[in-house]
C-alpha positions as CSV (number, residue, x, y, z in Angstrom):
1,X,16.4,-22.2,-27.3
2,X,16.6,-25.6,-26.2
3,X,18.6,-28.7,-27.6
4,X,14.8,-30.7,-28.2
5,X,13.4,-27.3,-29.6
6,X,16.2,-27.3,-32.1
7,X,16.6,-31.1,-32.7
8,X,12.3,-30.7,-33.4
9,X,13.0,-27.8,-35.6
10,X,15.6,-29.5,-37.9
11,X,13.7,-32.9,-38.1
12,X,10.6,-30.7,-38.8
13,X,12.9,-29.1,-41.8
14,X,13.9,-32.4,-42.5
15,X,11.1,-34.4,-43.0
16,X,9.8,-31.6,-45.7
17,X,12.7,-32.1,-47.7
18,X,11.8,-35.7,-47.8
19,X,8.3,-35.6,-48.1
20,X,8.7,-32.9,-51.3
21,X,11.2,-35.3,-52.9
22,X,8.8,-38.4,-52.5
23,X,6.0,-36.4,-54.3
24,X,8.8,-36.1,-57.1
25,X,9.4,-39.5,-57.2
26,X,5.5,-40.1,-57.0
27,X,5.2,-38.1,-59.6
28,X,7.8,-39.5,-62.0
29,X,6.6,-43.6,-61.2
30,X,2.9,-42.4,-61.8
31,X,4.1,-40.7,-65.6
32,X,6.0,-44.3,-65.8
33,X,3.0,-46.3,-65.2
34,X,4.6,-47.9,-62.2
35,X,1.8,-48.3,-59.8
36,X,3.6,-50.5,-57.0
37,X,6.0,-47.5,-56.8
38,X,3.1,-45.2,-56.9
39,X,1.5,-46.8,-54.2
40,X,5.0,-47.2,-52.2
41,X,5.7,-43.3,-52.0
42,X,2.2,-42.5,-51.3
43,X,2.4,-44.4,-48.2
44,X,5.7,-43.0,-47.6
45,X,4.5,-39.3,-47.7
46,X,1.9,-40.4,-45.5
47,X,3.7,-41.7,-43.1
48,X,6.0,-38.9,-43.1
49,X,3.4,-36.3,-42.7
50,X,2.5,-38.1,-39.5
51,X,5.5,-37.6,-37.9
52,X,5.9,-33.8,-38.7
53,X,2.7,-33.0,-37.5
54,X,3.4,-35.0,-34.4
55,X,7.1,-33.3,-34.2
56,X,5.3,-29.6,-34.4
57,X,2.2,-30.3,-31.8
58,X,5.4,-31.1,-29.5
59,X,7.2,-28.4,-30.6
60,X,4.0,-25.8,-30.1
61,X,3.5,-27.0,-26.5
């Protein structure tokens, strides 16, 4: 296995981690009523879903 095949793989694991604990957060500001938050990690998870498909279409070619 290559160094980039495993630096992909753990930023693939990575970026999971993250996105689950944003939709926590999400969660938690949209039971608060906190809609700027709200809107903040949804853009977030967005954003971070992005990059890990774009991390596994380069780690599937």
């Amino acid at each position: 296995m290559t160094n980039r095949k495993k630096r992909l793989e753990k930023g693939i694991e990575s970026l999971g981690k993250q996105i689950k604990i944003h939709k926590e957060k999400l969660e938690t500001a949209r039971k608060n009523n906190m809609l700027e938050l709200a809107n903040y990690y949804e853009k977030e998870i967005e954003a971070k879903e992005k990059d890990k498909e774009k991390k596994m279409k380069l780690l599937n070619k």
